[in-house]
N, C-alpha and C positions, 0 to 999 in steps of 0.2 A: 477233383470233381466237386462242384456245388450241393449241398446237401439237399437244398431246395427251388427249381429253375420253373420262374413262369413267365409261360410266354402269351403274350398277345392274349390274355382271359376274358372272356364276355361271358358275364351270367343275370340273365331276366327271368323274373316270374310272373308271367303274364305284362304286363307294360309296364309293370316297374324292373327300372334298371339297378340291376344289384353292384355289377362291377362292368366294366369299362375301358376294354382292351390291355388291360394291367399287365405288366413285365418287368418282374425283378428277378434275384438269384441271394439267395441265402447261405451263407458258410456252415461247415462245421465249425465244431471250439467256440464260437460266437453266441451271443444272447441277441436276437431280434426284438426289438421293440413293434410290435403293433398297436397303434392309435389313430381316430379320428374322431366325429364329433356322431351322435347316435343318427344309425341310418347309414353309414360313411360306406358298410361292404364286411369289418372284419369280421363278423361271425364265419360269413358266406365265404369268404376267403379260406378262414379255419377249414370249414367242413370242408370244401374240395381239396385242402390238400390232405385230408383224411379219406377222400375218397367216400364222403357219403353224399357228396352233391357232384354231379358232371357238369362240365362248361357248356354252354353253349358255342363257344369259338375259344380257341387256342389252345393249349396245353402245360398241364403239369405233371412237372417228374419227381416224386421225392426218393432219396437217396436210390435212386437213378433208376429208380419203378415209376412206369406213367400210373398215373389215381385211374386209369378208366382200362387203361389193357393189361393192366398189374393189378388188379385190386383187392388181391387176396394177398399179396406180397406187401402193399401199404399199411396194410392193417398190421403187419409182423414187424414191420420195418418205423414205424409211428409209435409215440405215446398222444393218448388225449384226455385231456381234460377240459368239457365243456362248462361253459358257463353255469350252468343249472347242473351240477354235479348229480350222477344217479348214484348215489346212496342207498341202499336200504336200510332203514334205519331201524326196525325190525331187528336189525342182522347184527352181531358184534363186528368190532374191528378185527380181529382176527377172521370171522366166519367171512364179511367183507373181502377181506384177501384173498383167500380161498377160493370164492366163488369167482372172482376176476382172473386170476388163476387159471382157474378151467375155461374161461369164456375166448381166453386164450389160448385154448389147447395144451396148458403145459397139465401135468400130474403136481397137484399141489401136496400131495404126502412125500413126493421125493424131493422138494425147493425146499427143506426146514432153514438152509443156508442161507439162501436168497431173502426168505419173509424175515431171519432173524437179522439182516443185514436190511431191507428197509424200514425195520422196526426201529432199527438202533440210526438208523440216519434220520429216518422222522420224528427222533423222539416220542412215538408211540409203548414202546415194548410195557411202559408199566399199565396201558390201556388196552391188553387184549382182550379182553373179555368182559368190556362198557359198550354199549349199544351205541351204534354209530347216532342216535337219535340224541342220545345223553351229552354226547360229544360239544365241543363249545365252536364258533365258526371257522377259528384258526385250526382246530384238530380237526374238524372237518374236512377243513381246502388240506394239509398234510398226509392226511388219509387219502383222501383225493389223487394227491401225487403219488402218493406209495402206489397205489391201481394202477394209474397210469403208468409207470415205470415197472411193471410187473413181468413183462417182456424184454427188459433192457434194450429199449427201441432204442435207433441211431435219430430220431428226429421229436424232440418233443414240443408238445401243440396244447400251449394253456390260455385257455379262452378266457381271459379276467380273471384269472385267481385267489385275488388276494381283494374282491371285495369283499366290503362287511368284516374285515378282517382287520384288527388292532395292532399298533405297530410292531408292538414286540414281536406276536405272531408273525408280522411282514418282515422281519428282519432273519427271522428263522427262514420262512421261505426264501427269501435271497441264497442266506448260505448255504443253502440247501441246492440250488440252480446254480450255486457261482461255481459248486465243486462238479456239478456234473458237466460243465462248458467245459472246464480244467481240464475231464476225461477225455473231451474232444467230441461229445454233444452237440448237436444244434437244438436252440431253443427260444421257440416263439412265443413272447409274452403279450401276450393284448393283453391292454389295460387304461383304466380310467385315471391313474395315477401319473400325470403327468411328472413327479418328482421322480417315479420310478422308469419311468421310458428316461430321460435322464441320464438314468446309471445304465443305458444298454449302449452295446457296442457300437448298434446300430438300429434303426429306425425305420419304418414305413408308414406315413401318415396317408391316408386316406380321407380322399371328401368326396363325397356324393358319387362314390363307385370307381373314382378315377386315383392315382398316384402323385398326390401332389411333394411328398419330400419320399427323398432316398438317401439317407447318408446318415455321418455318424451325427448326434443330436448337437453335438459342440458346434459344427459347423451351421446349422440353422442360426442357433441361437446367436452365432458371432455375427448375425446381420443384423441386430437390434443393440448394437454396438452404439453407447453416447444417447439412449430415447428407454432409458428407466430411471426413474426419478422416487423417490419418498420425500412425503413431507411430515417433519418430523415432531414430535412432541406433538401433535393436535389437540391431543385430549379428547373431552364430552363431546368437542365438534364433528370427528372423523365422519359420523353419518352423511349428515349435512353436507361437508366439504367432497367426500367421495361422491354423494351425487352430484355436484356441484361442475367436480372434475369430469364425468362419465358424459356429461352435457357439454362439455366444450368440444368444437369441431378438433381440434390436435390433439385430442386423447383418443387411445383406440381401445384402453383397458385401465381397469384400476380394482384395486383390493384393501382391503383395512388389513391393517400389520400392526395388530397391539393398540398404542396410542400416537399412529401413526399412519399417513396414506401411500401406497403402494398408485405409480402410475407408469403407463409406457405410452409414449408420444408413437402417434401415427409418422409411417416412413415421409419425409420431407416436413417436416412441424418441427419449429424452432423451438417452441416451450415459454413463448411469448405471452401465451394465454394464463401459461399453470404460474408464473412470477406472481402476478397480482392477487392471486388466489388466493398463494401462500402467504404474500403478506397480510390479507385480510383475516386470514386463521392465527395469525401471528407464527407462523411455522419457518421453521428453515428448509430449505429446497437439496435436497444432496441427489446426486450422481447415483447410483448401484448397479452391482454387475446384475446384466439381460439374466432371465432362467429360460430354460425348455419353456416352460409355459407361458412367460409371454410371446416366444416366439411363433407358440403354438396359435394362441389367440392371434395375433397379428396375421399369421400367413392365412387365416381363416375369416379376415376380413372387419376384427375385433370383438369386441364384445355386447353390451346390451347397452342403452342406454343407461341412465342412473336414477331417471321418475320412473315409480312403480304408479301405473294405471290402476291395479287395487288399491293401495294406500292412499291416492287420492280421491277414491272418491268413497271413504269411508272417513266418518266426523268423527273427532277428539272422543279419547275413551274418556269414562267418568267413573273412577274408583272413589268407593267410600275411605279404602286405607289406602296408605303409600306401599305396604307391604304387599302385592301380588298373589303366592305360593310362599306359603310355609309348612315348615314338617319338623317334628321333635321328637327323638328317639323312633323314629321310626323302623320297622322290624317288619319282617316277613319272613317265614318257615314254611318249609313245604316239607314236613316228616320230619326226619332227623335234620334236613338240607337246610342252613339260614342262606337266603339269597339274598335277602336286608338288612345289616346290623346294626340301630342305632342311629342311624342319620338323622341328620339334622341341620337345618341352611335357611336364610330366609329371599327370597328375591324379591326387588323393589318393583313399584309398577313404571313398565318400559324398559324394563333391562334387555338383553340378552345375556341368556345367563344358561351357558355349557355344563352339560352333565357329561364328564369322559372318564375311560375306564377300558380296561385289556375285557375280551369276550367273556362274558361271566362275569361279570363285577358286579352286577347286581341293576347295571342302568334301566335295560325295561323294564325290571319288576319295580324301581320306584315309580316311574313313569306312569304305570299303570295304575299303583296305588294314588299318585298325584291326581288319577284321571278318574277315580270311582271305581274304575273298572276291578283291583284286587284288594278286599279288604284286609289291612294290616295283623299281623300278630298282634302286634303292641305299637305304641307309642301314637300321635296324633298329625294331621295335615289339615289343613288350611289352601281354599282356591278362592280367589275375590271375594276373601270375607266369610266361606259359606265354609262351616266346620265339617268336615267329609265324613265322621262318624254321624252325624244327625240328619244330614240334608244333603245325599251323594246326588239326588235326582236336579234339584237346586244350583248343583258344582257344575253336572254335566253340562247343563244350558249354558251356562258362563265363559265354558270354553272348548275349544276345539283340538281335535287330536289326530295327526297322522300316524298311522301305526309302522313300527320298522318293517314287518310282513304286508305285502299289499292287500288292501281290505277289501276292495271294492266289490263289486259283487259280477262274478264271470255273466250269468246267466240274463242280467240286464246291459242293455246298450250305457253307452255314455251317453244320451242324454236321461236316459231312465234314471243313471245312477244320479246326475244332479236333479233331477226331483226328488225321490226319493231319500236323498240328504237334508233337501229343502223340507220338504213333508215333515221327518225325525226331529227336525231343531223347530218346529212348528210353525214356519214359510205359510204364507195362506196368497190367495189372489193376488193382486198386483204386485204386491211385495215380493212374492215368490216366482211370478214373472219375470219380473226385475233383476231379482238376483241371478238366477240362472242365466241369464243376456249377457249381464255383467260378464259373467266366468267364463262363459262360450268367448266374448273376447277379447276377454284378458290375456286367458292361456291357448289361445290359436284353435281351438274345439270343434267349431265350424264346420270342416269338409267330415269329422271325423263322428258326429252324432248318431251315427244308426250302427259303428260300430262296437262289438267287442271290445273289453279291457284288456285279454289277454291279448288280441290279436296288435296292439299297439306298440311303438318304440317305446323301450321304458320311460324315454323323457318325458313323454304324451302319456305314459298310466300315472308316474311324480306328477305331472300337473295336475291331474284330471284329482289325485287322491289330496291336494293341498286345496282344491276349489273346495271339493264338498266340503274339508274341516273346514274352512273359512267361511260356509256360504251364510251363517246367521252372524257373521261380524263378531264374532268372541274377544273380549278383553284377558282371555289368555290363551295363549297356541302353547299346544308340545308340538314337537318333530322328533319322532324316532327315527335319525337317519336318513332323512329326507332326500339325502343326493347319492346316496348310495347304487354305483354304479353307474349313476350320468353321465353325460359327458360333462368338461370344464365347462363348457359355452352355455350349458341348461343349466349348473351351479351359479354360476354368476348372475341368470335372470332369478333365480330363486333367491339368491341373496339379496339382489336388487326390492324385492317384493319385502323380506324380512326387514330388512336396515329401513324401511317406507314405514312400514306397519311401527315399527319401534320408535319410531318419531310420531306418532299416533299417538302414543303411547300404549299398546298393545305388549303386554309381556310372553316372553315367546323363551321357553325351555325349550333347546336343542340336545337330542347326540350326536356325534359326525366322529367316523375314521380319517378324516380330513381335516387332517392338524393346520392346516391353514387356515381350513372355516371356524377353527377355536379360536385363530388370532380376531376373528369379530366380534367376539365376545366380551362382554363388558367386564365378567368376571366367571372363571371356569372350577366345579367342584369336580376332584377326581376320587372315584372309585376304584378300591383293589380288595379282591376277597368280600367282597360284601360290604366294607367299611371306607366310608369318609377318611382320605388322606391325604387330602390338601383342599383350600377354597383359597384362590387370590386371583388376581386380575393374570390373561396372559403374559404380559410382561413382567412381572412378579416371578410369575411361574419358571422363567426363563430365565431371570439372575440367579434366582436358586440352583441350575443346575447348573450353572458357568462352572467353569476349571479352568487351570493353565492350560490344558491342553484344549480345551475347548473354550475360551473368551465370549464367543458369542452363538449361544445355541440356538438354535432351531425351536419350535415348540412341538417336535416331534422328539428330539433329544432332553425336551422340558418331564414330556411321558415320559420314555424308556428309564430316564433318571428315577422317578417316582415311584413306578409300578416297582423296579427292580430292589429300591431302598424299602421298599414297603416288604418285599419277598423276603429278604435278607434279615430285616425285624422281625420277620413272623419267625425265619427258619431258627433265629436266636434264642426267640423266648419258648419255641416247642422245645429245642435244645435245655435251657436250662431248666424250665418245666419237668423234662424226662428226669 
């Protein structure tokens, strides 16, 4: 028997169309992949097979209960974990437990077995009694699962789990999912992580409410067989030449990979176009094997172009120094707590220049001290020249900041909020006309002004929150996580606008869970524990953690190397300390 059988599914909310007669069947023992691009269906998917949305037309049964004539049996028979996890952060992890527990009807004083048995698989047990608030985002989404798993459901249902979440944390949740498939599980992972649908069994891609792939991910990918190409060595160029590439009619995607170009020829394109390119970059042209994600982008019709409409119609930045952001010894405490230890880095003007680090490392609180917004302990920072102990008001105008939590303000429409950014960075008349026009269509805002923030695809609240910080033209941008959660197709027009801006000369500090968006970076500083433990160029980063058994790593395998040797150093010198 299928774990999960749907048949013929039609769900609308008033004249939008959520999903689109959809019909699939899911295993036990199996990991499901769920992905599409934002908008695609999978939330709406999730919930009905949780039984908190009914179809419109057709049916589903999970482990062999219908969600609408069963649905007090789905609930028993289900684990979920939603997007927006409900937490009470109030509440400790232990109390947490407890109370999900009863929500399930079990007697949580008689399970002492069960909680000490998800404690010790989540690696929580030395955290019962920290407030789920305290928690960092990986112990968070862990916690998360232990809830959901609380009933030893036959079907679990995780709606994006592992965003906001640092690799190492992501690799914990893998092994965490790989042992429960073993038990003979089924388990549905929707996710924005295209690497990760990748490593599942099996796959359901969704676009615009309908089922456009079913199968296992290898087999997508093995139609973009012979049309992945890198060109290699580029250097300073890669900006340049990747929009260069993104504008040719036979390219249907491309990515910066270190100091090198990432492209995938549209189906029927000989690559006629991308030769000459390359010899113009002075690059060599090599073959590589297709991933899930270009397949993913290809069947979706490709990507974005490669001219960013903001970037051009914003004139050459003008710095006094070549230095951008600087910071020396910088420090931040919060009680006993240091979230800042010491750093210290300089960025040139136009870099892009990666702040990475496992959850808690300390990245948004420098961010924030970069930004005016938290004054230091100790030590000093530097924004376009303007000393931030003297002149924070001075820094702010300078430059612009998207926060990792979204800022915007619920209670105003989207066009309220781009005035009211406009008004803050001191926009006046025409000028402030102007810009706001701009931003409505750059980022597609248009039908969407008299609405709500929250009521939008998170790709439309990521736009709507990168126009405001951009709307006085700042010569230097943060992004706290800016694509967090998006889909890949809204990543790549975001980067498209970045890599624009940076040829501006616009300096632009990022952080990203998306080790791939670090290979765009000019040069990436990693944080672990609060402190500076490495600054070099992607590529850099990556011969450092080669081995025999690994020749050519990943810049996600560049992290886990890092953060791990960094843990290992500290656990040494507590050791010999003691």
């Amino acid at each position: 028997m299928a774990a999960v059988v749907i048949d013929g599914v039609t769900k609308h909310f008033g004249n939008v169309q959520a999903l689109r007669g959809l019909a699939a069947r899911i295993g036990y023992g199996r990991l499901t992949g769920l992905v599409g691009p934002d908008g695609a269906g999978k939330t709406t998917l999730m919930r009905l097979m949780t039984g908190l949305l009914e179809p419109n037309a057709g049916r589903i049964t999970v482990a062999g209960f219908d969600v609408v004539d069963d649905n007090d049996a789905i609930h028993v028979a289900t684990g979920y974990m939603p997007q927006r996890f409900g937490l009470y952060e109030d509440l400790s992890v232990m109390e947490n437990m407890r109370l999900y527990a009863r929500l399930r009807g079990m007697d949580a004083e008689r399970h002492g077995e069960l909680f000490a048995e998800l404690l010790d698989f989540t690696r929580l047990a030395p955290f019962t009694e920290r407030l789920a608030g305290k928690l960092s985002g990986g112990m968070k989404q862990k916690l998360g699962l232990a809830c959901a798993l609380m009933a030893r459901p036959r079907v679990l249902l995780l709606d994006e789990p592992s965003v906001g979440v640092d690799p190492v944390s992501r690799q914990d949740l893998w092994r965490m999912v790989q042992a429960l498939t073993d038990e003979g599980m089924a388990v549905v992972w929707s996710t924005a992580y295209l690497d990760e649908a990748e490593r599942c069994d099996s796959v359901l891609l969704l676009n615009e409410g309908a089922l456009a792939f079913d199968g296992p991910p290898g087999e997508l990918t093995e139609r973009l067989q012979g049309r992945s190409f890198r060109l290699e060595d580029v250097g300073d160029d890669r900006r340049a030449v990747l929009s260069e590439a993104l504008d040719l009619a036979g390219v249907g995607d491309g990515v910066i990979q270190g100091a090198g170009v990432r492209v995938v020829l549209r189906e029927g394109a000989d690559g006629g176009d991308v030769q000459p390119l390359a010899a113009r970059a002075g690059a060599r042209l090599a073959e590589v094997p297709a991933r899930f994600e270009d397949a993913f982008i290809d069947l979706l019709g490709g990507g974005p172009g490669g001219t960013s409409a903001l970037a051009e119609r914003m004139p050459p930045v003008a710095l006094d120094t070549d230095i951008a952001v600087s910071c020396h010894d910088l420090t931040k405490r919060f009680g006993e707590f240091t979230a800042t230890d010491s750093v210290s880095f300089e960025v040139r003007k136009g870099e892009v220049f990666g702040l990475l680090g496992p959850n808690g490392a300390g990245k948004s609180t420098t961010f924030k001290m970069l930004c005016g917004l938290l004054k230091p302990t100790s030590g000093e920072a530097h924004v376009a020249g303007v000393d931030l102990r003297r002149a924070t008001g001075a820094a702010k105008a300078r430059l612009g900041y998207m926060a990792q939590k979204f800022s915007l303000y619920g209670l105003l429409s989207v066009r309220q909020n781009l005035e009211f950014s406009a008004g803050v960075y001191g926009l006046e008349g025409a000028t402030k006309r102007t810009r706001i026009d701009e931003m409505i269509e750059t980022f597609d805002l248009g039908p969407l002004l008299s609405a709500a923030p929250e009521s939008l695809p998170l790709g439309f609240r990521q736009r709507l929150a990168l126009a405001c910080s951009l709307m006085h033209r700042p010569p230097v941008l943060f992004l706290d996580e800016p694509t967090s959660g998006v889909d890949p197709i809204t990543r790549r027009e975001f980067w498209t606008h970045i890599n624009g801006l940076a040829r501006k000369g616009v300096t632009i500090m990022v952080t990203t869970h998306f080790m791939d968006e670090a290979e765009y970076c000019d040069r990436v500083a990693m944080l672990s524990s609060a402190r500076l433990i490495a600054l070099d160029t992607p590529d850099a980063l990556k011969r450092g953690a080669a081995s025999d058994d690994n020749p050519d790593p990943t810049m996600e395998d560049a992290f886990i190397h890092l953060v791990e040797s960094s843990m290992r150093a500290n656990a040494a010198a507590m050791e010999a300390a003691a």
